[in-house]
C-alpha positions in Angstrom: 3.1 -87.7 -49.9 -0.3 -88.8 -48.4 -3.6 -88.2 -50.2 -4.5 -86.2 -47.5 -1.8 -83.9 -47.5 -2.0 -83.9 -51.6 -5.8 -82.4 -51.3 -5.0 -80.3 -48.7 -2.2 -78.9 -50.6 -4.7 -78.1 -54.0 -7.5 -76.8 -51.7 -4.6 -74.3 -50.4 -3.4 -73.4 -54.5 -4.2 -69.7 -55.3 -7.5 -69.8 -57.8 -6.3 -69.1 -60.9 -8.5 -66.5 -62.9 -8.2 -65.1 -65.8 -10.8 -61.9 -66.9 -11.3 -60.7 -70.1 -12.3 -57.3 -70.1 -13.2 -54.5 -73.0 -13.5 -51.4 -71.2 -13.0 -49.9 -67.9 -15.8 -50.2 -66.0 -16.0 -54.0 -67.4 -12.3 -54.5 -65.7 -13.8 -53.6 -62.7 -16.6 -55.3 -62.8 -14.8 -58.7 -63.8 -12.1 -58.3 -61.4 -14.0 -57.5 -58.6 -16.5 -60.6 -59.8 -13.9 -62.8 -59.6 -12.8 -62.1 -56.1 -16.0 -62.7 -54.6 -16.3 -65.9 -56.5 -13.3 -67.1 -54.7 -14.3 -70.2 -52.4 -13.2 -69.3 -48.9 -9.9 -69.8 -47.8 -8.2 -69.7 -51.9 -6.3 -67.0 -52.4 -6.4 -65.3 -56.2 -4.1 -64.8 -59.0 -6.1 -62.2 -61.1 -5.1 -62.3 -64.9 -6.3 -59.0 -66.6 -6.6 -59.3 -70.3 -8.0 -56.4 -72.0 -9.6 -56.8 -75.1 -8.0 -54.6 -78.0 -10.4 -52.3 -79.2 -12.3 -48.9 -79.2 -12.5 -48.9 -75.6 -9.7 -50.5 -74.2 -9.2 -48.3 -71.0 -6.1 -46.0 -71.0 -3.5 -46.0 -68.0 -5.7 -43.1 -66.3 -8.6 -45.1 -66.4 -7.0 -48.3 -64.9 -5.4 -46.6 -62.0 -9.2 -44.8 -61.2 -10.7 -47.8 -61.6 -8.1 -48.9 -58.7 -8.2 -52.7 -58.6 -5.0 -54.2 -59.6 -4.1 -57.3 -61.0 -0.8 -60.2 -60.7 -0.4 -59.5 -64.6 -2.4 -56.9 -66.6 -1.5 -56.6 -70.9 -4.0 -56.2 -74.2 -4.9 -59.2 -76.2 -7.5 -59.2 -79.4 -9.5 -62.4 -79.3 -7.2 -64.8 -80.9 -4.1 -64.8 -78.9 -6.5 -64.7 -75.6 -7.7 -68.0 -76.9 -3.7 -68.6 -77.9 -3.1 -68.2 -74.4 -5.9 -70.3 -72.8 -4.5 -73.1 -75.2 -1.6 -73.2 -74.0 -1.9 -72.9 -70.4 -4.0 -75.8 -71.0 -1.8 -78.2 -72.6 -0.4 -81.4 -71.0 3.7 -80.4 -72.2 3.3 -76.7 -71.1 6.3 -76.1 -69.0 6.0 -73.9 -65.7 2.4 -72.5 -66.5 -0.9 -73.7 -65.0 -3.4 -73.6 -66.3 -6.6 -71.4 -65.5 -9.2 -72.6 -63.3 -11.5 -70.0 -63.9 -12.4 -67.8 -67.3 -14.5 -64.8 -66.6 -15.5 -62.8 -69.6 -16.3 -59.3 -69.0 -17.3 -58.5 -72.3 -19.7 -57.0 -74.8 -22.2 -59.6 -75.8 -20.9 -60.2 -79.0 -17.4 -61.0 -77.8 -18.5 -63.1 -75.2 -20.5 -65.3 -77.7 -17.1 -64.7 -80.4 -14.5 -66.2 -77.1 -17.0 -68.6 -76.0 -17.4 -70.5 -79.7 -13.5 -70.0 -79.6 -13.1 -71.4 -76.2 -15.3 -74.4 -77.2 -13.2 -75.0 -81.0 -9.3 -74.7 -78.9 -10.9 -77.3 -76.4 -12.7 -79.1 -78.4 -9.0 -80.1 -80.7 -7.5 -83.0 -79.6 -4.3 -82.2 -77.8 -5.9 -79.0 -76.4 -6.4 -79.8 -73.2 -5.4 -83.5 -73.2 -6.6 -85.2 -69.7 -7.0 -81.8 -67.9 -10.7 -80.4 -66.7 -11.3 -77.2 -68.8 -11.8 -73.8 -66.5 -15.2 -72.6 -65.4 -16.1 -70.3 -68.1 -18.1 -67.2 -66.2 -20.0 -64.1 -67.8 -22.4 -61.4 -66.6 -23.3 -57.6 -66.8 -21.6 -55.0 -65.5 -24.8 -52.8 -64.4 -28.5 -52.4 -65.1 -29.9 -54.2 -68.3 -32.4 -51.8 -69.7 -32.2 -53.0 -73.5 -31.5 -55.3 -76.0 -32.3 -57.7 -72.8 -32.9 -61.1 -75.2 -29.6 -59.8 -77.7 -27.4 -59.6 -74.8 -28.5 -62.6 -72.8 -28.6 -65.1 -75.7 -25.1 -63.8 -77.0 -24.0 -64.9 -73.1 -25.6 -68.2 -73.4 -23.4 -71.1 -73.0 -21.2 -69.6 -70.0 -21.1 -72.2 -67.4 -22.5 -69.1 -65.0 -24.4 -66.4 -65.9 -24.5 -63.7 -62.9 -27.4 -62.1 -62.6 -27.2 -58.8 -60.4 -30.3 -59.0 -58.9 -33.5 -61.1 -57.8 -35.3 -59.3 -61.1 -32.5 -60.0 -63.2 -32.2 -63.5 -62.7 -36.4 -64.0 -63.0 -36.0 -62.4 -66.3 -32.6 -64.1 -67.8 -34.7 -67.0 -66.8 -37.3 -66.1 -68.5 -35.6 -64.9 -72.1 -33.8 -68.4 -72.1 -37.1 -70.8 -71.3 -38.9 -68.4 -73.8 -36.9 -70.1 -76.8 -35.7 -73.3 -75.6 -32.4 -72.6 -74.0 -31.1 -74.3 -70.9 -31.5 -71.6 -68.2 -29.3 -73.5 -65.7 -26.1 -71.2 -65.5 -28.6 -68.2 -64.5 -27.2 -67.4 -61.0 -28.4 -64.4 -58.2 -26.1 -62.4 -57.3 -25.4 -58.7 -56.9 -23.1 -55.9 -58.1 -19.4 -56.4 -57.2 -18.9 -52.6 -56.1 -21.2 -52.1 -53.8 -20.4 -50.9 -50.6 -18.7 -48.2 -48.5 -19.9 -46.1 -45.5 -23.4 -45.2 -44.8 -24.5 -42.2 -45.6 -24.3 -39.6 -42.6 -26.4 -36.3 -43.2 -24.1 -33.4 -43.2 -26.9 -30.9 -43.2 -27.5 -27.9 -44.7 -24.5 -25.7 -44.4 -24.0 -28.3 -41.6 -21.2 -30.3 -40.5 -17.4 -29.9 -42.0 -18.3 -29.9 -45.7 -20.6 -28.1 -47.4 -24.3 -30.1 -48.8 -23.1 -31.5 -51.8 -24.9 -32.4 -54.8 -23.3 -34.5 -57.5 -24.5 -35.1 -60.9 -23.4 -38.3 -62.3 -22.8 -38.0 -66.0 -23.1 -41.5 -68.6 -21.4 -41.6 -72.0 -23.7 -42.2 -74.2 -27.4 -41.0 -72.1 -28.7 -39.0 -73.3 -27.8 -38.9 -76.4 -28.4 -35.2 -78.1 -26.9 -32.2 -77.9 -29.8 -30.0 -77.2 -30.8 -33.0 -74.0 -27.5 -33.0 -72.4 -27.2 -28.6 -72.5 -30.6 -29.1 -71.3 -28.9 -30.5 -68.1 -26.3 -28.4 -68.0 -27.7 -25.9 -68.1 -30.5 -27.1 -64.9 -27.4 -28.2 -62.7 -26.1 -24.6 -63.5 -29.5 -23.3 -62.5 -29.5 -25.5 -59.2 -25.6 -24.3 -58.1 -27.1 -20.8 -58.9 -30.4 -21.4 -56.6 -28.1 -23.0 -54.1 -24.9 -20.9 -53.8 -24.5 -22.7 -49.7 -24.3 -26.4 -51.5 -21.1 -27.3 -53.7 -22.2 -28.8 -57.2 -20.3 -31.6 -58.8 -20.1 -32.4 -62.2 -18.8 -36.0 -62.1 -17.6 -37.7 -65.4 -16.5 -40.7 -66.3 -13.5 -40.2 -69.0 -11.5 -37.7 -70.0 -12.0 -36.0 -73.5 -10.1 -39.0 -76.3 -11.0 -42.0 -73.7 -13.8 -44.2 -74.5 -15.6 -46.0 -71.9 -18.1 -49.1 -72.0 -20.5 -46.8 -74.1 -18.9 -44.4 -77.0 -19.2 -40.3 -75.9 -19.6 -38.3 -79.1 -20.6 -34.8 -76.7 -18.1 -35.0 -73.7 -20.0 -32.7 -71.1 -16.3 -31.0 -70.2 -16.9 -29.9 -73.7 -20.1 -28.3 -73.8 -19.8 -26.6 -70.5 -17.5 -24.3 -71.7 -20.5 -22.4 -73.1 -22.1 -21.9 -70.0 -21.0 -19.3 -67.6 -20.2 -21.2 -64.5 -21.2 -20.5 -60.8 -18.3 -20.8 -58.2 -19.5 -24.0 -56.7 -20.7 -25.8 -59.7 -16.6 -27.8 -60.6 -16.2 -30.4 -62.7 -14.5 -34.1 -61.1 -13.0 -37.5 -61.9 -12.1 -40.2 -59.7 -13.3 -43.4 -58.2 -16.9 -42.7 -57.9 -17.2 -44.4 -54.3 -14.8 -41.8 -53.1 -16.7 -39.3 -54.5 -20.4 -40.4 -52.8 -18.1 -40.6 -49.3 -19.0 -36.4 -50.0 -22.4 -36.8 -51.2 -26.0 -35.9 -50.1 -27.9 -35.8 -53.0 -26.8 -37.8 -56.0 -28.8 -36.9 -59.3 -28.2 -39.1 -62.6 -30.4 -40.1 -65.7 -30.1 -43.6 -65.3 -26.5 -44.3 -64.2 -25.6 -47.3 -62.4 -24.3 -44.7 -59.7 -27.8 -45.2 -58.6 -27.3 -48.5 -57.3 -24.2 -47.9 -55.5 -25.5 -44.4 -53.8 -28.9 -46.2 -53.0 -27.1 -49.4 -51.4 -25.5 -46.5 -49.2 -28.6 -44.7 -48.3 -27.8 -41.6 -50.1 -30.4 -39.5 -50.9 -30.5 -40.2 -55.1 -32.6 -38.6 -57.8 -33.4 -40.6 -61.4 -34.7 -37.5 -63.8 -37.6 -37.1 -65.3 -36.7 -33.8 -66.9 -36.6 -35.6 -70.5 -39.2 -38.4 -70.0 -39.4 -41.9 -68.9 -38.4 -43.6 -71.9 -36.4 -47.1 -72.3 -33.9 -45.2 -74.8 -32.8 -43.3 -71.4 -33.0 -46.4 -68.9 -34.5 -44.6 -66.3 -38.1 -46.4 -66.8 -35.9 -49.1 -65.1 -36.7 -47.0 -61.9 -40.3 -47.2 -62.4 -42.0 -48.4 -58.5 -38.7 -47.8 -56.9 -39.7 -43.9 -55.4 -36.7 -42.0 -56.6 -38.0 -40.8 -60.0 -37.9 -36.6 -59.8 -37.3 -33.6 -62.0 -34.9 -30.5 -61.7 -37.8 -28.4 -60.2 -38.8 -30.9 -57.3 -35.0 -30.9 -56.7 -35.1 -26.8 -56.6 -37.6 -26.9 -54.1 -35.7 -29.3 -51.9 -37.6 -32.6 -52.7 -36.0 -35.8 -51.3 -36.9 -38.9 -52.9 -37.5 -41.7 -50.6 -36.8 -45.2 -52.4 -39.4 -48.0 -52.0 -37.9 -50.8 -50.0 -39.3 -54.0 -51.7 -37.8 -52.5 -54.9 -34.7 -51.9 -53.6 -34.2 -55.6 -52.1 -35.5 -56.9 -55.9 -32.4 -54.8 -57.2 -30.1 -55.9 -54.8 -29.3 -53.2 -53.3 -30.8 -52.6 -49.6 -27.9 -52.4 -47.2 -29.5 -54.5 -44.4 -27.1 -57.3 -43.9 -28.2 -59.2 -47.3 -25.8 -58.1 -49.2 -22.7 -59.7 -47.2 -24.3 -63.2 -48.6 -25.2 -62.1 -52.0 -22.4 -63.9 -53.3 -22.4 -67.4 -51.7 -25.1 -69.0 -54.6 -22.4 -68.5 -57.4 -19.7 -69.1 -55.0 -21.2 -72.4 -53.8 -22.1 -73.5 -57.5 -18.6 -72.6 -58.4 -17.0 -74.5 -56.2 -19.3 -77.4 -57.3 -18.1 -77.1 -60.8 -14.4 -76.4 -59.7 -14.9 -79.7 -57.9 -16.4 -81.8 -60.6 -14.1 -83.7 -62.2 -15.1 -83.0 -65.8 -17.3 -80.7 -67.5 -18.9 -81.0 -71.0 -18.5 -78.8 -73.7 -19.2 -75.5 -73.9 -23.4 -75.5 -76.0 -24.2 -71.8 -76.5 -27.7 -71.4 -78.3 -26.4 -70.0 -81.4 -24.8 -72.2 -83.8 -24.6 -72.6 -87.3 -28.3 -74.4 -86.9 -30.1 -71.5 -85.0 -28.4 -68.4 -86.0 -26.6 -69.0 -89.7 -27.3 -65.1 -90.5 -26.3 -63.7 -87.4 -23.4 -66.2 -85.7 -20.6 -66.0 -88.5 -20.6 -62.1 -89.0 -20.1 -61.9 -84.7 -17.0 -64.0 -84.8 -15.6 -62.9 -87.7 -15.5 -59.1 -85.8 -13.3 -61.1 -83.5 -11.4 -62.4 -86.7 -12.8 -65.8 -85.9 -14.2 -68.3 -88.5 -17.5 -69.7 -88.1 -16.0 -72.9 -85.8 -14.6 -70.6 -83.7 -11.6 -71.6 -85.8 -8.6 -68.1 -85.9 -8.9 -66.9 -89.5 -5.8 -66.5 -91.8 -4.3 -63.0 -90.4 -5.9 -63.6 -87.0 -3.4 -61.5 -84.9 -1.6 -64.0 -82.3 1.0 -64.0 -79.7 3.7 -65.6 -81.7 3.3 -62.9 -84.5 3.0 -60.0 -82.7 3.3 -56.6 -84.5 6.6 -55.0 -84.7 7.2 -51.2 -83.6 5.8 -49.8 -87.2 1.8 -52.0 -87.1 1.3 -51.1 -82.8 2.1 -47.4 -84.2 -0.3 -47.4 -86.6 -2.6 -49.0 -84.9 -2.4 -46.1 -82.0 -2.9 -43.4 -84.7 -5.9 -45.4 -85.6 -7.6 -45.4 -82.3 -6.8 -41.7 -81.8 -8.4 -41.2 -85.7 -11.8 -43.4 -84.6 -11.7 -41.8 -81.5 -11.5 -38.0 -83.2 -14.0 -38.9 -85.3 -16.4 -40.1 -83.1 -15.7 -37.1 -80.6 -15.8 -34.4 -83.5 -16.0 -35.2 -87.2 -19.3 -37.1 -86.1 -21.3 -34.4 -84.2 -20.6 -32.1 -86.9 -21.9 -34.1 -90.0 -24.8 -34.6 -88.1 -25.3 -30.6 -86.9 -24.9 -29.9 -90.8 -27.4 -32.5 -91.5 -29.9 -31.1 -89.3 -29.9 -27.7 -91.5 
């Protein structure tokens, strides 16, 4: 065979990616990551591997989330790293290795699998003469706190996406501002963007009624008496409007856990309201529900984004303050701050358009190249023909307090090293352990759904 025809044959090879995902919405974001990383012309085979945990996304949530994957199972830490190891090694029969590793993570696991990624390749016989993958990390919305925590737990990722122009200036930023390379920092923009332009179906206009939807988060805000509080205006807005339709949207079903943890599911305290006939309650893929919105009205959800890129009309509240505990003061100078009563009296916000190209967001025709940075760099690493180990800023040098308690959450030693009991592939739990490790998740999840709230109701009297 001809060099020619040997090159030509690799350039033609399916990208082989492999994302590692704790939740959901972090699936989604990974997976639809890694297809627009994909140099043009390569084809993908998509790897899910969700992280066992608190969140790991239920059935239901997988098929909302609605991208699907060539194979899809739950791993803990260890035997992901198991598997990278041995897709890796020079005698592995059959199985290629990955040329891409995209961690779609919590920061703490990302900086756990990157030190464990760095120990498995740095043993000899790991990889033997083969490259190591690209190892990619990111965010999987806006970044409104613990902006240094999370980016210097991501530090040492060959790329780290930033989903905007103000993102990246600030990664930047955090990693010059204590002596880290800032290199992998790379533009880009949210993966999920997209979908038809908004058309204005008018009041009582059109072949659907207005619509107003009211994208509910997990964990914002965070009290009882704040999220009645917007019950109870949404109820008060379906009332004042009986000619719109009113849609409660929400992200997980009562026992599912998402990217944040939901101690006061709104299905649950709606039942103490009396209801108006067009205020209902919905799940779904949220671009399918703002193909039916005019208005869209959140605290701080990323919804934001996607219904701004659309040119919805969208609403960040006020009602309870612009605070950083709530996000929203990320929508400070972008024009769509407003409170229940301008939204009452029929206020439209009107979003500032240098703040929306900052976030990424303006669909003009920018968007369709958002991706080609990371994708260029990414083919540049895919090319090189070696990379040099993985150097994230914490070590045992910077961060001897703080590094060893993260990977040992992830039952990693402080090398990155699997501790004793580490659960693996090759000693997988029998039918008895993945039982009892169900009726644990359903126990965490009860308690964080109802024990919780009431210990902290009786500590309040």
């Amino acid at each position: 065979m001809s060099a020619r025809t040997t090159e030509s044959s690799a350039a033609a090879a399916p990208l082989r990616v492999a994302v590692l995902a704790d939740s959901d919405t972090r699936w989604k974001w990974g997976a639809l990551t890694a297809r627009r990383l994909a140099p043009a012309g390569r084809e993908v085979r998509l790897d899910g591997r969700l992280l066992r945990g608190r969140a790991t996304p239920t059935p239901r949530q997988l098929a909302e989330v609605g991208v699907e994957a060539d194979s899809l199972r739950e791993v803990s830490a260890a035997e992901f790293l198991q598997e990278v190891q041995r897709a890796g090694g020079e005698d592995t029969a059959g199985e290629q290795p990955y040329d891409v590793v995209l961690l779609a993570l919590v920061g703490g696991g990302v900086q756990a699998v990157l030190h464990g990624l760095r120990h498995v390749w740095a043993e000899r016989g790991g990889l033997g003469a083969r490259r190591r993958p690209v190892v990619v990390t990111g965010y999987v919305g806006i970044v409104y706190e613990k902006l240094a925590d999370g980016l210097l737990l991501r530090h040492g990722a060959d790329l780290v996406l930033a989903n905007s122009r103000q993102d990246a200036d600030r990664f930047r930023a955090v990693y010059r501002g204590v002596g880290a390379d800032d290199g992998a920092v790379t533009e880009v923009a949210l993966p999920f963007l997209g979908g038809a332009p908004y058309r204005d179906a008018g009041e009582g206009g059109g072949d659907r009624p207005y619509t107003v939807v009211f994208a509910a988060q997990p964990s914002v805000p965070e009290t009882r008496r704040d999220r009645l509080y917007l019950l109870e205006r949404l109820v008060r807005h379906a009332r004042r409007h009986p000619e719109r339709e009113v849609l409660l949207k929400l992200r997980s079903r009562p026992g599912e856990h998402t990217t944040h943890v939901e101690e006061l599911p709104y299905q649950k305290l709606v039942r103490a309201l009396e209801q108006p006939p067009n205020l209902r309650l919905v799940y779904g893929h949220m671009g399918e529900v703002l193909d039916r919105t005019d208005l869209l009205v959140t605290v701080s959800s990323t919804a934001a984004l996607e219904s701004l890129h659309r040119r919805i009309p969208t609403a960040v509240l006020t009602d309870l303050g612009v605070r950083e505990a709530l996000g929203n003061h990320h929508f400070t100078g972008s024009g769509v701050l407003a409170s229940f009563d301008d939204l009452d009296a029929g206020h439209l916000p009107v979003p500032d358009e240098r703040w929306l190209a900052r976030q990424g967001v303006a669909a003009d025709g920018g968007y369709a190249s958002a991706f080609d940075t990371a994708r260029e760099r990414l083919t540049g690493l895919l090319e090189a023909p070696g990379l040099p180990p993985l150097a994230p800023y914490y070590t045992l040098r910077t961060a001897p307090g703080y590094l060893p308690g993260i990977l040992a959450r992830h039952h990693l030693a402080p090398d990155g090293a699997p501790l004793p009991g580490a659960p693996l592939a090759d000693r997988a739990p029998g039918p008895l352990r993945r039982a009892v490790r169900e009726s644990a998740r359903g126990a965490y999840r009860h308690g964080v759904q109802r024990v919780a709230p009431l210990i902290r109701r009786l500590g309040e009297l």
